[in-house]
C-alpha positions, 0 to 999 in steps of 0.5 A, spaced: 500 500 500 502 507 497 502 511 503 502 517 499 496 515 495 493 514 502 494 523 503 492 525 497 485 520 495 480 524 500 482 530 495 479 525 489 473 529 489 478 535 485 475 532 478 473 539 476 465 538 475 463 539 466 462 546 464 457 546 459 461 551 454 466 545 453 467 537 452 466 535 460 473 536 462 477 533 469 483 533 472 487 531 478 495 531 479 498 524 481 505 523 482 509 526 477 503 527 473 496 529 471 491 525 470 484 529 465 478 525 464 475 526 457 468 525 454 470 518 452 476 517 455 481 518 462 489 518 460 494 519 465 501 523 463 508 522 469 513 524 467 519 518 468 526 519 472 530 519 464 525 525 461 521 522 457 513 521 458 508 515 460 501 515 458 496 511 458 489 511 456 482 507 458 475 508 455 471 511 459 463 510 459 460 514 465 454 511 468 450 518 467 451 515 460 449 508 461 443 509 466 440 517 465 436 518 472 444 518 474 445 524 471 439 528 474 441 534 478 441 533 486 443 525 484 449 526 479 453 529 484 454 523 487 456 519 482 461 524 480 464 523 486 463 515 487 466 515 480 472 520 481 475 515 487 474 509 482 478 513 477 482 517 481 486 510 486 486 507 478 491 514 476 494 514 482 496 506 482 499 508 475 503 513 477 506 509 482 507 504 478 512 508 475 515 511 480 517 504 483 519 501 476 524 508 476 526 507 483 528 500 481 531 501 475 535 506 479 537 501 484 539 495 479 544 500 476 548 500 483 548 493 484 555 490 482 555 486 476 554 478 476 549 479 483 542 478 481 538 484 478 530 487 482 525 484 480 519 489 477 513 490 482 507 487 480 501 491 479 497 493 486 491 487 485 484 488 487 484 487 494 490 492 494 486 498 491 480 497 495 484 497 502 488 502 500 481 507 498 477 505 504 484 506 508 483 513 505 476 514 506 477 511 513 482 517 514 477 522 512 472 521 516 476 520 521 479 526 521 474 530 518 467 528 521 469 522 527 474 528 531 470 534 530 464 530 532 468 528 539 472 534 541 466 539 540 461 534 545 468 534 549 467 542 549 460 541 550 460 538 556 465 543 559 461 549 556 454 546 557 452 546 550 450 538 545 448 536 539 442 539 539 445 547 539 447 551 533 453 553 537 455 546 537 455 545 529 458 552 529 464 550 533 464 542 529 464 546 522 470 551 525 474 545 528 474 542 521 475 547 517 482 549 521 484 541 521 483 541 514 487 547 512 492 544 517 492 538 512 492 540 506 498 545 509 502 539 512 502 534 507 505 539 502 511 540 506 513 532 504 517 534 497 514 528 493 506 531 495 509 539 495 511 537 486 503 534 486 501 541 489 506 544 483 503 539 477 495 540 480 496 548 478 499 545 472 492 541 471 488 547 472 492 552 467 491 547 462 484 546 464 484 554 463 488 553 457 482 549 453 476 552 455 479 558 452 480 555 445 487 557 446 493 552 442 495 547 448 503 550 449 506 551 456 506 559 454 499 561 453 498 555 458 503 560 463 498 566 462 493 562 467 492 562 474 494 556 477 487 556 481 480 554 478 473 555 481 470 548 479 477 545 483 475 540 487 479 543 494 474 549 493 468 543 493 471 540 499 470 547 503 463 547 501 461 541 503 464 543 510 461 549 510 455 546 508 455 541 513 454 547 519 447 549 516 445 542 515 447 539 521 445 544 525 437 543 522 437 536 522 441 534 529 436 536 534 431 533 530 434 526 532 438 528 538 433 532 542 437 536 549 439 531 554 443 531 560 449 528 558 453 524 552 454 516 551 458 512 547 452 510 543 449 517 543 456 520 540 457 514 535 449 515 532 451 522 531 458 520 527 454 515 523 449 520 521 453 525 519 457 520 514 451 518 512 449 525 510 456 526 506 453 523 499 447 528 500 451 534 501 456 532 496 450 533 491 448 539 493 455 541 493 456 539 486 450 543 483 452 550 487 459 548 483 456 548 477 452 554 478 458 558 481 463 555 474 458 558 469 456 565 474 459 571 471 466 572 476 462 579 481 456 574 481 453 572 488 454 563 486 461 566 485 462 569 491 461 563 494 467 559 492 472 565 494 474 561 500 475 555 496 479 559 491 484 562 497 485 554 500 487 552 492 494 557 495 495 552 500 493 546 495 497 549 488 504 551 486 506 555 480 509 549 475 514 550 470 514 548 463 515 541 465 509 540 468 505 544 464 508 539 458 505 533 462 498 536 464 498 539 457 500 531 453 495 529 458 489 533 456 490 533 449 490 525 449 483 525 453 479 530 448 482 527 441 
């Protein structure tokens, strides 16, 4: 199991919902490389230790496509979401099999001649990448929903508030918002996740760079700014700004004031709010849709602002490399 797949898999929402001016487009930064996701196909681009470029190319067939009532509003977005972690754990495992052949390669260089090479690693199987995917998913809730939940009632119960108070919600949100700008700043302090930063702001210049009917080089790529309204960093922030209001209506519906807290209690909250995540995800998806087509003063807009501060923690500018990845990438996904 890859640990540094394991940090970057609850950012798999980062594939950029569709703008309806252009061939649905997404994007997400793996090890070394940019994944982009196409109408009809999702490609991978990293670069290898030599220089040259890897790609790889899968037909994609979305299951809106296969099953219409997929693709309706307040539903989609929830499948967007279950299909960008299947697709994204399978960018990432192939960037990662390119980093460990490289690595390999590396060492068998300075074994002395006449010992026995490194045998190449076998693609992770199955099992690997589910465990690895529900390794990740564990870590965000754990992190994002589970640990909020337990410290504002630890909190409550100094302070004399529970689940069924605004203000327990209110103190949940910003305990969550503060560990998630702590994460995604201290994961960017490992040098292999700080270069996934600086090829995540080459996905978006690309993404920039086609959406403006421009040629797809580097140079007019460079022009863009590294941070996009449809990000999946600025969609994560809205499904945390919008657990606060939603939790905080539901909760005392199904946690009425009590006297205390117990174990079964706190664990019905937390599974609760895991159950809510899918829901939340699809309100959130169709306000990001909104936003992206909203003229840039506009109300819809305004609301992705915080998220397109938290993109400075999440990109990095690229140099021409990186956009030379994310543009091969792109270019092979809307052939």
């Amino acid at each position: 199991m890859n640990f540094k797949n394991i940090l970057l898999l609850p950012f798999l929402a980062g594939l950029e919902p569709a703008s309806p001016q252009t061939p649905t487009v997404g994007g997400q930064a793996v090890i070394e490389g940019v994944m982009m996701r196409g109408p009809q196909r999702w490609t991978v681009t990293v670069r290898r230790a030599d220089g040259r470029l890897s790609s790889t190319v899968t037909s994609y067939y979305g299951w809106a496509r296969r099953l219409p009532l997929l693709g309706k509003p307040f539903l989609r977005g929830a499948v967007v979401l279950l299909e960008s972690m299947i697709v994204g754990i399978k960018a990432l495992n192939f960037s990662a099999e390119i980093a460990a052949g490289d690595e390999d390669q590396a060492a068998e260089k300075k074994i002395p001649q006449g010992e026995p090479g490194r045998k190449e690693k076998p693609a992770l199987g199955f099992w690997t990448l589910t465990l690895t995917l529900l390794s990740a998913f564990a870590l965000a809730m754990g992190l994002f929903v589970a640990l909020p939940h337990v410290v504002s009632i630890l909190l409550g119960q100094l302070w004399g508030f529970d689940e069924s108070s605004g203000f327990f919600h209110l103190l949940d949100g910003l305990i969550k918002f503060a560990l998630f700008i702590a994460y995604v700043w201290g994961i960017g302090l490992l040098p292999d996740i700080g270069r996934v930063y600086a090829y995540h702001g080459a996905e978006h210049k690309a993404i920039y760079t086609f959406e403006a009917g421009e040629p797809l080089t580097p140079e007019m790529a460079q022009r863009h700014p590294a941070c996009h309204p449809r990000c999946g960093t600025a969609f994560i922030f809205l499904v945390l700004a919008l657990s606060i209001i939603f939790f905080a209506a539901l909760f005392p519906l199904f946690f009425p004031q009590s006297a205390g807290a117990s174990v079964l209690r706190t664990a019905a909250g937390i599974l609760l709010k895991i159950a809510l995540m899918l829901p939340l995800a699809s309100l959130a998806y169709e306000v990001t849709r909104l936003a992206g087509q909203a003229s840039p003063g506009s109300f819809w807009r305004a609301l992705l602002w915080p998220g397109l501060l938290i993109q400075k923690l999440t990109t990095r500018q690229p140099d021409e490399r990186q956009l030379e990845v994310a543009l091969n990438a792109l270019e092979r996904a809307v052939a």
